[in-house]
C-alpha positions in Angstrom: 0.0 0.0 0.0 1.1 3.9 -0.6 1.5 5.7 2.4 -1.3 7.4 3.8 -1.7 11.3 3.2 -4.5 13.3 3.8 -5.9 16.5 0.6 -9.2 18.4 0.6 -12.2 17.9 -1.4 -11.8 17.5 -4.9 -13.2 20.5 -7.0 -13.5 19.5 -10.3 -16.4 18.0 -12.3 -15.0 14.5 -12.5 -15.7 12.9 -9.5 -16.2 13.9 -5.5 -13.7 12.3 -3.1 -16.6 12.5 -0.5 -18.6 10.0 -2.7 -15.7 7.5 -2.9 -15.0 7.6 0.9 -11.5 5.7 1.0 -8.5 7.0 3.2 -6.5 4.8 0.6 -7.5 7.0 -2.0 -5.8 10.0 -0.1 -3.0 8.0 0.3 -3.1 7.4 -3.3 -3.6 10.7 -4.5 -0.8 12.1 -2.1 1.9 9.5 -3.2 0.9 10.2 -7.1 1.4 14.4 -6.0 4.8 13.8 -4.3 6.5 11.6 -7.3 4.9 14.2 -9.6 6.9 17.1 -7.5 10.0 14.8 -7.7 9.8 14.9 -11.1 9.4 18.2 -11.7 11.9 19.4 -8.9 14.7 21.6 -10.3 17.4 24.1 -8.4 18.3 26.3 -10.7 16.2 29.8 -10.3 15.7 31.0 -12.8 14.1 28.0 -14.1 11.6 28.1 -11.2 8.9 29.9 -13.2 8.8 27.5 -15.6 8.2 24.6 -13.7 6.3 26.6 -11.1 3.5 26.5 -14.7 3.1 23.4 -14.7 2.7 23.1 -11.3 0.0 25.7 -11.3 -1.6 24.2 -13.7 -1.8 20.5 -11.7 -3.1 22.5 -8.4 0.5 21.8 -6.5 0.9 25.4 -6.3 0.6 26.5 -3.0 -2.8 28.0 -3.5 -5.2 25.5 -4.5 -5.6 21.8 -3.9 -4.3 19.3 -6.4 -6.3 17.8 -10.0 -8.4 14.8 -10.3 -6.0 12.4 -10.4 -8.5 10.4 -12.3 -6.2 8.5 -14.7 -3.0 7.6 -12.2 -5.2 6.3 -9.6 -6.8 3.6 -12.5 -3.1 3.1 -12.9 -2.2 2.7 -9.0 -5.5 1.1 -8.0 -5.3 -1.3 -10.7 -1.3 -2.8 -10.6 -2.3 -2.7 -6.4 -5.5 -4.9 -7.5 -3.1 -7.2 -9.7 0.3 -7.3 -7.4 -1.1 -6.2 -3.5 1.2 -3.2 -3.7 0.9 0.1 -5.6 3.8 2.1 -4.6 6.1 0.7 -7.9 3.8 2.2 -10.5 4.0 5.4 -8.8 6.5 6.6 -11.9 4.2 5.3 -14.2 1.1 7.0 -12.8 3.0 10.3 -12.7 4.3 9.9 -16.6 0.1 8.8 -17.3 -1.1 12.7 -15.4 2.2 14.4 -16.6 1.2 13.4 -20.5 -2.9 14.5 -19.7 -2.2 17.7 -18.4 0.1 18.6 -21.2 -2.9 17.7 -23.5 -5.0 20.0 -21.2 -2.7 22.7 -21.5 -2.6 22.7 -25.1 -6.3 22.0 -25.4 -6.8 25.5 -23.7 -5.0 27.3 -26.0 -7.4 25.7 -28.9 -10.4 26.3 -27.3 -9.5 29.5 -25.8 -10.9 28.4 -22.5 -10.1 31.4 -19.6 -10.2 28.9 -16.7 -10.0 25.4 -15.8 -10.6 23.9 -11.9 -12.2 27.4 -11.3 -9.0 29.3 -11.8 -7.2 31.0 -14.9 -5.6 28.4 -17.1 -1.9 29.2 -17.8 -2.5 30.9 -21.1 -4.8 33.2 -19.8 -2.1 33.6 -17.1 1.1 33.8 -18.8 0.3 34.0 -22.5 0.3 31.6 -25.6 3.4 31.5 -26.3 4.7 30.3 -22.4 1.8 27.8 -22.3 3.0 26.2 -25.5 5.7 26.2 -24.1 5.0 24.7 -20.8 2.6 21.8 -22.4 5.7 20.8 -24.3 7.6 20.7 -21.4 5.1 18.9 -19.3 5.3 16.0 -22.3 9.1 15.9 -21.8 9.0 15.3 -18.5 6.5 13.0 -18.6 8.6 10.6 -20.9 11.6 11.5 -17.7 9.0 9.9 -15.7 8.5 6.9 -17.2 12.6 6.3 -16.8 12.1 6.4 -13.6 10.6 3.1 -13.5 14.6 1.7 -14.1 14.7 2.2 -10.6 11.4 0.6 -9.2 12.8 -2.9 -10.5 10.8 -3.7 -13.8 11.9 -6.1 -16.4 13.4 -3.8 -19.8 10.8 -5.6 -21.8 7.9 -4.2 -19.7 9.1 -0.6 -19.6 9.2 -1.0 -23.2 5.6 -2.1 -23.3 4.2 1.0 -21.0 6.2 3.6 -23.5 4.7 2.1 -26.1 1.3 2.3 -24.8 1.7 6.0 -23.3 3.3 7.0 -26.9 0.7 5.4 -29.1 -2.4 7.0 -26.5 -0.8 10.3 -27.5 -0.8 9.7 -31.2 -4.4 8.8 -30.5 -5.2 11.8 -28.3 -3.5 14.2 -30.8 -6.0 12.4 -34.1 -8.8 12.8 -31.4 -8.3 16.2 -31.1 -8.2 17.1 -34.5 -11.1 15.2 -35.4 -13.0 17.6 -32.3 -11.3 20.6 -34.2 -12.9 20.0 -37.7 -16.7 19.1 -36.3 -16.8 22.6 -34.9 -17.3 23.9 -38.7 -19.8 20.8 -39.4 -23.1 20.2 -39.1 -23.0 16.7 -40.8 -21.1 14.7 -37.9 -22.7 11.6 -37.2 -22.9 10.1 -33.6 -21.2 7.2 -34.4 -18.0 9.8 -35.7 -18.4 11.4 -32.8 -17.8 8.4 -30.5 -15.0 7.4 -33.1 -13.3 10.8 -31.9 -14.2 10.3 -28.1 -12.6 7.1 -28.3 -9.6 8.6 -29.6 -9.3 11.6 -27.6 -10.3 10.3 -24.3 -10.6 6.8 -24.1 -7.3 6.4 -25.3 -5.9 8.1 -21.9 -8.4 5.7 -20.0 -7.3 2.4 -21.5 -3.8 3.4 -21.5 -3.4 3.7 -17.5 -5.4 0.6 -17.2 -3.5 -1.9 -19.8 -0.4 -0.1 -18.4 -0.6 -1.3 -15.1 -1.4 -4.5 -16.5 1.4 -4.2 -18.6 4.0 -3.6 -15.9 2.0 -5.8 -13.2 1.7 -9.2 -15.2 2.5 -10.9 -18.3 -1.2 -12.6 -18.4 -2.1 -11.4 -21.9 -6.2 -12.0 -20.9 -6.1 -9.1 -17.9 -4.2 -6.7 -20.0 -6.8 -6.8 -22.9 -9.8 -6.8 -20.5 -8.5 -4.1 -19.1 -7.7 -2.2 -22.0 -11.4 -2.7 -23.0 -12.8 -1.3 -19.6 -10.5 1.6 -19.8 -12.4 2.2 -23.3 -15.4 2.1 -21.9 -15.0 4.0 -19.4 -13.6 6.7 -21.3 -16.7 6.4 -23.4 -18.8 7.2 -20.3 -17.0 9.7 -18.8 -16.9 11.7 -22.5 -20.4 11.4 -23.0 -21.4 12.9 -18.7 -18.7 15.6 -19.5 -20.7 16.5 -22.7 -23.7 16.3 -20.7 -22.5 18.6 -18.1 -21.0 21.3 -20.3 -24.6 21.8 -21.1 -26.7 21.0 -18.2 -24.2 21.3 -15.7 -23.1 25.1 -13.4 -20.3 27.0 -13.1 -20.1 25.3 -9.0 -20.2 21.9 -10.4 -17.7 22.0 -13.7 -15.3 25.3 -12.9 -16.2 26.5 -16.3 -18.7 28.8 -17.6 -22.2 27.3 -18.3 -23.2 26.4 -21.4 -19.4 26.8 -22.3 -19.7 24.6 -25.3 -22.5 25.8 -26.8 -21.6 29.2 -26.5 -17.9 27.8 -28.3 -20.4 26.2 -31.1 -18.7 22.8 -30.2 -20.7 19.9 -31.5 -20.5 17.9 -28.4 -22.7 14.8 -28.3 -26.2 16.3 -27.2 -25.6 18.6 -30.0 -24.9 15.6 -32.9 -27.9 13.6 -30.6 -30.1 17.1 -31.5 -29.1 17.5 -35.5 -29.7 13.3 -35.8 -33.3 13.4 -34.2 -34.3 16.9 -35.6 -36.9 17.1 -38.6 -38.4 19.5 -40.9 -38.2 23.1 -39.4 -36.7 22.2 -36.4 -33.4 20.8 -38.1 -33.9 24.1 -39.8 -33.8 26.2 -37.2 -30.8 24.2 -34.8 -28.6 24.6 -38.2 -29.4 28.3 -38.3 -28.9 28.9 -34.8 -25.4 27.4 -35.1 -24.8 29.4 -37.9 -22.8 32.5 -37.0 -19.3 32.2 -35.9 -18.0 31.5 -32.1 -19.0 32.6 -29.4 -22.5 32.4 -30.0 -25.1 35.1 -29.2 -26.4 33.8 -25.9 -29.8 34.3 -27.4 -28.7 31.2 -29.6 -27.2 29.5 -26.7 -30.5 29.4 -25.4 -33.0 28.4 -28.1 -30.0 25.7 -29.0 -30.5 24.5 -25.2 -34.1 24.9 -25.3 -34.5 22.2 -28.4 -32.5 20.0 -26.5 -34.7 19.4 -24.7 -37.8 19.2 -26.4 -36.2 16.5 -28.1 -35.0 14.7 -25.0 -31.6 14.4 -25.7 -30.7 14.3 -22.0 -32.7 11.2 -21.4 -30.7 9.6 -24.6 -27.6 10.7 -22.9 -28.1 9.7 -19.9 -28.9 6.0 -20.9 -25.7 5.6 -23.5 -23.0 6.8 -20.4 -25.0 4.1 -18.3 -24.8 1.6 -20.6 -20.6 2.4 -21.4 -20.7 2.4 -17.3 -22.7 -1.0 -17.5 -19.8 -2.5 -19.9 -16.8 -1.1 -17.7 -17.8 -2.4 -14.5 -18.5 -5.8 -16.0 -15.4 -6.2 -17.3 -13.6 -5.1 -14.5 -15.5 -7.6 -12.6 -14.3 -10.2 -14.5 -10.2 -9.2 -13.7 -9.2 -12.3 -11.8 -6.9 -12.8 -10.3 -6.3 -10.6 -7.5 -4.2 -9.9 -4.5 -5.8 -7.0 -3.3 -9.8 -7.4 -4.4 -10.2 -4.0 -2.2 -8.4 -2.1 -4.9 -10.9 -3.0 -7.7 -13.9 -1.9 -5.5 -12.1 1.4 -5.2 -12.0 1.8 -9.3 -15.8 0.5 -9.8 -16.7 3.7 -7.0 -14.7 5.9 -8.9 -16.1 5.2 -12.1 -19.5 5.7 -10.8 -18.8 9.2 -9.2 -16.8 10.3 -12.4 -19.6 9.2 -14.7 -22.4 10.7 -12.7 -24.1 7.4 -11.4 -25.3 6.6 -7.8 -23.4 4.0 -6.0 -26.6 2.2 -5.8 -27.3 2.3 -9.4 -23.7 0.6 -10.0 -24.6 -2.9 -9.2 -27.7 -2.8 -11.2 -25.7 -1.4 -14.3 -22.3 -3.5 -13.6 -24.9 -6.9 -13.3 -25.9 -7.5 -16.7 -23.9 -5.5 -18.8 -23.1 -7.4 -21.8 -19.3 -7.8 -22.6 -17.7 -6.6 -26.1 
């Protein structure tokens, strides 16, 4: 186990500490934070505002409490739940949140977002060309951090195996991110392209901390590809709750502003859900309304949010991220063997805080969720 550590509420829109209740998780979260610190440590001063970005940016500033964390802990919880002991994978989780983050940063910049986590994002802070800056950074040390797992005591051939997997979940981030790009001047995007690009630009930083820890943890071929499939899903149902609350959720809940992307025109999945089941004038007038160029008018914003729900799009949502939920739990349930079975119970609470669900609704969804 990690060392025990203790961090305020989480903030963000992902998922509430509160709700998963674990002390482990604190400890967790704490031991991710200080290897992250380790890796971005430096002495020289003059150097110190450049690092002190990117720790800004992941909340280890001295003025806010840290990220979400959401993506090392699958990578911690999961190699515990496989070898009874998370602290090795520690490097590994920090080279999974070190590589998001610099996504997050760039991602910023491209949607001109002013604040992430309810604070300026570091663009908005320091300026474009820093934040570029810092992003690229932020991806070079996360490759330093995934040489730090020489020294936890891995076999070559399965450091080899995570690089590989954190390398080609970039490639896949970076296709999934131009994909979201070139739908924002489309009306004709499918919802079946649009989970293509979710599964690119966020599934594949779900399955890649899950098959990761896998990959350092065993050499049982079976757990590594079940894994990689409930990472997928997972990733699938977070997308589709974080599309739902950039729409229906507030400013308290998601640290952005509400209705962000509708006001960005961003076709989101509500919005391809809306232009699918629209007919006649109605398809008419959601095409017009998205019409002029970003931001919209919030006049727009409105009507747009106003259709969405005459068509019950929300109900349509909220049924495809529990039946992505459904799929993850079920395969993680079927993960065997394991040393520490505690571990996996921790994941399966976190995905139903980070996807929106009720821990009572879990067992209902996980039961009979077909496999694919």
């Amino acid at each position: 186990m990690v060392s025990r550590g203790g961090r305020g509420a989480e903030t963000g829109d992902s998922y509430h500490r509160s709700e998963v209740g674990s002390r482990s998780l604190e400890g967790h979260i704490a031991a991710i934070d200080e290897e992250i610190r380790a890796v971005l440590r430096q002495a020289e001063p003059a150097l110190q505002p450049f690092y002190g970005m990117m720790l800004y940016h992941l909340g280890l500033d001295a003025t806010a409490p840290s990220g979400k964390r959401l993506r090392p802990l699958l990578c911690t919880l999961l190699f515990e739940a496989i070898t009874g002991d998370a602290s090795a994978a520690l490097p590994a989780a920090a080279a999974i949140e070190l590589l998001h983050n610099f996504t997050l940063i760039h991602d910023d910049i491209e949607d001109q977002d002013p604040a992430r986590h309810h604070r300026p994002t570091v663009w908005s802070v320091w300026g474009v060309p820093q934040a570029i800056n810092a992003g690229d950074g932020m991806y070079a040390a996360s490759r330093l951090a995934v040489q730090r797992l020489r020294d936890r005591g891995f076999p070559a051939e399965r450091i080899l195996d995570f690089a590989r997997l954190l390398d080609e979940a970039c490639v896949r981030v970076c296709e999934g991110q131009f994909l979201d790009i070139s739908f924002e001047s489309r009306t004709d995007v499918t919802a079946d392209r649009y989970r293509a690009m979710a599964t690119k630009k966020t599934g594949a930083l779900f399955a890649a901390p899950a098959e990761g820890a896998a990959a350092l943890a065993t050499d049982d071929r079976t757990i590594r590809d079940a894994l990689a499939r409930f990472g997928e899903a997972f990733g699938q149902a977070y997308q589709a709750y974080d599309d739902l609350m950039g729409i229906w959720g507030t400013t308290d809940r998601t640290g952005k502003l509400e209705m962000n992307d509708l006001t960005k025109r961003k076709k989101t999945l509500p919005v391809v859900l809306a232009f699918e089941r629209a007919a006649g004038r109605t398809r008419e007038r959601l095409a017009a309304l998205f019409e002029p160029a970003a931001p919209l008018p919030a006049e727009n914003v409105a009507a747009v949010r106003e259709i969405l729900d005459e068509l019950g799009v929300r109900a349509l949502l909220e049924d495809e991220i529990a039946s992505h939920r459904g799929r993850a739990v079920h395969l993680l349930r079927g993960v065997t063997p394991l040393a520490a079975p505690d571990a996996i119970a921790l994941v399966e609470r976190l995905v139903a805080s980070a996807t929106g669900a009720r821990q009572s609704s879990l067992v209902v969804a996980g039961g009979g969720a077909p496999e694919s």
